[in-house]
MARZA-769681 format. One record per residue (C-alpha): residue in one letter; x, y, z. Coordinates in steps of 0.5 Angstrom, whole numbers. Example, Ala and Ser with C-alpha at 12.3 -4.5 7.8 and 13.67 -1.06 7.14 Angstrom:
# MARZA-769681
A, 25, -9, 16
S, 27, -2, 14
***
This chain:
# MARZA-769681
X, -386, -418, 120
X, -390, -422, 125
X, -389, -425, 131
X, -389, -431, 130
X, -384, -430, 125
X, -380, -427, 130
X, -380, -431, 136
X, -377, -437, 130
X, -371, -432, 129
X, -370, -430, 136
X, -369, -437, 137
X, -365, -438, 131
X, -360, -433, 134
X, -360, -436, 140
X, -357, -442, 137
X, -353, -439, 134
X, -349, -436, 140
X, -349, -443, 143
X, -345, -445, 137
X, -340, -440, 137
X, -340, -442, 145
X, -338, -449, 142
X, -334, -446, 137
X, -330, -442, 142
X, -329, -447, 147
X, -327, -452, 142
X, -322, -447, 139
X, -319, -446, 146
X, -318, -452, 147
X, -315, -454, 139
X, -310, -448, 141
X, -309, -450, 148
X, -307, -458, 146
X, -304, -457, 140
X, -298, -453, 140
X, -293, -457, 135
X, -293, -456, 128
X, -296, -461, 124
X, -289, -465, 122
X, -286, -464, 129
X, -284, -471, 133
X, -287, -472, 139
X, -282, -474, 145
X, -283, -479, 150
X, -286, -474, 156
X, -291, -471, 150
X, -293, -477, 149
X, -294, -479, 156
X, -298, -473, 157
X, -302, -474, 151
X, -304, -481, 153
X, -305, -478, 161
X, -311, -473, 158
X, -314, -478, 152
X, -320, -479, 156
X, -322, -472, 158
X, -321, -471, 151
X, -325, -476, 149
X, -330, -473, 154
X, -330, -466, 151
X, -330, -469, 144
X, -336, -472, 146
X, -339, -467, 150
X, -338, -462, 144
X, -340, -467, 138
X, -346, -468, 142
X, -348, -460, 143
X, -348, -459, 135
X, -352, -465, 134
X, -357, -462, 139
X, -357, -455, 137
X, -357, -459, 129
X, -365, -462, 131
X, -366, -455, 135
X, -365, -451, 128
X, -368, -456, 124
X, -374, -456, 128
X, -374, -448, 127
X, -373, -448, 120
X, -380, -453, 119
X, -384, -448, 123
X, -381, -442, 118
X, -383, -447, 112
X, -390, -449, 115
X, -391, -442, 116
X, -388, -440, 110
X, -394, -445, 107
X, -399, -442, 111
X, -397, -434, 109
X, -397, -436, 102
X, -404, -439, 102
X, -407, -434, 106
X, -405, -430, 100
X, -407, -434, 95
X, -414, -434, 99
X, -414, -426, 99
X, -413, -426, 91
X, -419, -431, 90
X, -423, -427, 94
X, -421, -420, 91
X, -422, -423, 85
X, -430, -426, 87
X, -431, -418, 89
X, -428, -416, 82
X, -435, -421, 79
***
């Protein structure tokens, strides 16, 4: 493998520990907040304390949306370079096979 090919997945696991930091985070934040079974009526104080906190939700639910687009870009951006690299590769061999066919003659 050459390096190129491991600098690009290097980079990608990369991304993909950030991810699961986001994931983690996120899922802490989903078992922290939302401890009720999904038909259980709220009460006036957990009402109260839902709207209390709607913004720092809000805030982190942005923060969190943000993140993933961003490591989205960064991902897609390696997976161009693995394709150009890819293209590049296959012509290189396409390139060898001409030329050992030209020795053959």
């Amino acid at each position: 493998m050459n390096w190129e090919i491991k600098n690009i997945l290097s980079d990608m696991e990369i991304i993909k520990e950030k991810i699961n930091d986001v994931m983690t985070s996120f899922t802490w934040f989903d078992e922290e907040y939302f401890t009720h079974e999904p038909n259980h009526v709220l009460n006036k104080n957990e009402i109260l304390a839902h709207g209390y906190r709607y913004h720092e939700h809000r805030i982190q639910n942005t923060q969190t949306i943000d993140l993933m687009c961003m490591y989205l870009k960064e991902f897609d951006s390696l997976l161009e370079q693995f394709k150009e690299l890819d293209k590049k590769e296959t012509l290189s061999e396409s390139d060898q096979t001409t030329d050992n066919e030209q020795l053959k003659n």
